[in-house]
C-alpha positions in Angstrom: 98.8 89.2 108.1 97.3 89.5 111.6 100.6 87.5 113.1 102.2 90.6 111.3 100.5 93.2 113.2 100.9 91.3 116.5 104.4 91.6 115.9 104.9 95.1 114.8 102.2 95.6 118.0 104.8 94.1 120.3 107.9 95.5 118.6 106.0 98.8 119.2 105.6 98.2 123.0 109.5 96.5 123.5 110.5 99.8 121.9 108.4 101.8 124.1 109.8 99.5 127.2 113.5 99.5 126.6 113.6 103.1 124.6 111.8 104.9 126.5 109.0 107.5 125.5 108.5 110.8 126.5 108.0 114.6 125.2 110.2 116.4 123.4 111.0 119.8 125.3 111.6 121.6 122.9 108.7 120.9 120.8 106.1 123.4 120.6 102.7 123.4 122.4 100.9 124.5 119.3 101.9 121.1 117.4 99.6 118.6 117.3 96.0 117.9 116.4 93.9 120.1 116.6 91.4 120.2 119.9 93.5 117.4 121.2 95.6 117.1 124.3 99.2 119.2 122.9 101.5 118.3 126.0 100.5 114.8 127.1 101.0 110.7 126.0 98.0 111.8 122.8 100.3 114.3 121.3 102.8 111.8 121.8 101.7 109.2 120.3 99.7 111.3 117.6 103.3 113.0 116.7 105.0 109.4 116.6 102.4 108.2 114.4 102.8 110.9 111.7 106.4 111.3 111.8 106.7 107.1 110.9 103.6 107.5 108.5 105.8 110.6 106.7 109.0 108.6 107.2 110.5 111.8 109.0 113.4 110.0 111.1 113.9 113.4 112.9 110.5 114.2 114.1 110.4 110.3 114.5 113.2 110.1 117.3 112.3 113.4 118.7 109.3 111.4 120.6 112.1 109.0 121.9 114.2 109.8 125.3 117.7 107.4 125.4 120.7 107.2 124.6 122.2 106.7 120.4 122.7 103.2 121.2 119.3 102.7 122.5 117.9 105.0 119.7 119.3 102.3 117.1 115.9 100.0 118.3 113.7 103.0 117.2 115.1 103.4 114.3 115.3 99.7 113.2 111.3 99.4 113.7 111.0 102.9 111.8 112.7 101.3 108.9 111.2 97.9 109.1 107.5 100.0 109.0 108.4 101.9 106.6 109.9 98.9 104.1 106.4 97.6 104.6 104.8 100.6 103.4 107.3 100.6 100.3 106.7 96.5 99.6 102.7 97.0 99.6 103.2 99.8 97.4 105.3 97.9 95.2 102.5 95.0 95.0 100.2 97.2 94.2 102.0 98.8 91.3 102.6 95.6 90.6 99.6 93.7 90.3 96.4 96.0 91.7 95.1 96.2 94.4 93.1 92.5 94.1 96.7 91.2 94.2 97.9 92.7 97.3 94.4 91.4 98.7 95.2 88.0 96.8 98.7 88.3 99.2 97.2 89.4 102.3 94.4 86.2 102.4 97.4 83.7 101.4 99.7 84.8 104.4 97.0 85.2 106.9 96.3 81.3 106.0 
């Protein structure tokens, strides 16, 4: 599982590369965590975060500058996270928790 999360570590940073990252103008200051940095690359990063974690594709691309053809890259890792999410809650349901752990220590072999 840890070759996983290199990839989806290096997918991020391609994405970030070729995309392009940078605020949303028209996103308010007040957004954001609370106490934390509202205008700079933690809000950014904080509001990326959440919107793939919620699966909101709007909020999701709003922390992306590029053009729609570019924006296709974004989207394909936001899907590809969150059919991750939707395959380790389907093992879950499946077999428990002890089976998703049972799949995580055979692929990490």
């Amino acid at each position: 599982m840890l070759t996983g999360l290199k990839r989806l570590v290096a997918a991020a940073l391609a994405l970030v590369v070729f995309v392009g990252c940078g605020p949303n103008p028209d996103r308010p200051d007040a957004q954001g965590l609370s106490g934390a940095d509202t205008a700079g690359p933690r809000a950014l990063l904080a509001d990326w975060h959440a919107s793939l974690v919620a699966g909101d594709k709007a909020a999701y691309l709003a922390c992306f500058v590029g053009s729609e053809e570019q924006l296709v890259l974004a989207l394909a890792l936001m899907e590809m996270v969150q059919a991750s999410y939707a395959f380790h809650d389907a093992v879950v349901a499946a077999y428990g928790e002890g089976g998703w752990q049972a799949f995580q220590r055979s692929s990490s072999s």
